[in-house]
N, C-alpha and C positions, 0 to 999 in steps of 0.2 A: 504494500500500500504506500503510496507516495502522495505526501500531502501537498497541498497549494504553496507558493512562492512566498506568501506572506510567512509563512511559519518558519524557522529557524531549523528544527529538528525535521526533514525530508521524510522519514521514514519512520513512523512511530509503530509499527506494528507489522502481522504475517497476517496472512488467511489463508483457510484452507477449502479445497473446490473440486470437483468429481473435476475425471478426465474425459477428454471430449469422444465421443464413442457417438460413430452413426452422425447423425443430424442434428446430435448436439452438442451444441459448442461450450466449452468451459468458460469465456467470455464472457456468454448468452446469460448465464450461472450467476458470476460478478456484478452486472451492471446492477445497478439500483440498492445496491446494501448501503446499510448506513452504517458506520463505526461511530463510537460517542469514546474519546479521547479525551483525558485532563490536558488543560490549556499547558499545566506545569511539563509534560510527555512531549509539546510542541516547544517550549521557548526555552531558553539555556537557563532563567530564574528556576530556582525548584521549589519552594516552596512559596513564594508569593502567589500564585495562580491557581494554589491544588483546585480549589472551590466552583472555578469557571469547567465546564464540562463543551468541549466542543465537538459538535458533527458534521464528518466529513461522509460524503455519498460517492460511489462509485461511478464515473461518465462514463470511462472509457477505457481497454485493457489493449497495453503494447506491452507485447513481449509477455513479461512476465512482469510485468509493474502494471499497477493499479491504478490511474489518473484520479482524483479523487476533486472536488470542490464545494465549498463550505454549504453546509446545507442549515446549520442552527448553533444556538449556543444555549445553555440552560448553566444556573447554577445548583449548587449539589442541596439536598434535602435539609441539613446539618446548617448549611449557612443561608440559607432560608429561615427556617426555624429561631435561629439567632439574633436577626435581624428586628424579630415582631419582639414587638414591649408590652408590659402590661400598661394602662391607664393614657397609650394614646393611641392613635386613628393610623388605619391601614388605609393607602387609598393609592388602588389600581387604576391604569388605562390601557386599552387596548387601541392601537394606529396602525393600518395600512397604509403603505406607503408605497410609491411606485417610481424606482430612478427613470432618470435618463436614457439610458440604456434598455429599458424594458421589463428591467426584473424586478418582481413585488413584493415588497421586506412588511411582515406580520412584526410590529415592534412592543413587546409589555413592557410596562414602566410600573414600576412599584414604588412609592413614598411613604412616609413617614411624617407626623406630627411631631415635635419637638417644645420640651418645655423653653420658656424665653426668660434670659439672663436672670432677671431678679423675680422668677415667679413662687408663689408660696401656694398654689393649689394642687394638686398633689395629680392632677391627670391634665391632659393637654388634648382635648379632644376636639376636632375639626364639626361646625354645624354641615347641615346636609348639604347648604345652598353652595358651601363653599367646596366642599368638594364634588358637586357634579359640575 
């Protein structure tokens, strides 16, 4: 598997794949898998990134390398979980987005409430109006 040029580390993993017999191709086999790879496995940092989880999907097979290009990112369960506080406001969005080029990025944003410098109330919690 050979990952995208942006990554540092080329080759973070093996896979394994029938041989091709008759009319069907080992190739045929590869296309479309996804791998989910720690961001840490792609970039020379090792422990900065463990938490980002990246997916790389299969286009296209030369040779015996895997062309691979970025299909998503998620972070890990652990650092999710982490992030939510007790006593203030979780607040998601969901945005399609669609470059120049053609291709349509699904973007989640996740925020956080925060208490403010000198506050004495003991939760920080966002009204409706303001978070939709």
């Amino acid at each position: 598997v050979v990952a995208p040029i942006t990554f540092e580390k080329r080759t973070p993993c093996k896979t394994l794949v029938n041989k091709t017999t008759g009319t069907k191709y080992s190739a045929n086999f590869l296309k479309g898998r996804v791998f989910e790879i720690s961001l840490a496995d792609l970039a020379s940092q090792d422990e900065q990134y463990t938490f980002r989880k990246i997916q790389l999907k299969i286009d296209d097979v030369v040779g015996r390398n895997c062309l691979t290009n970025f299909y998503g990112m998620t972070l890990t369960t652990d650092k999710l979980r982490s992030l939510v506080k007790k006593w203030c406001t979780l607040i998601e969005a969901v945005a399609d987005i669609k470059t120049s080029d053609g291709y349509t990025l699904r973007v989640f944003c996740i925020g956080f409430t925060t208490k403010r410098q000198n506050q004495v109330k003991k939760n920080c919690h966002a009204q409706t109006s303001q978070v939709n």
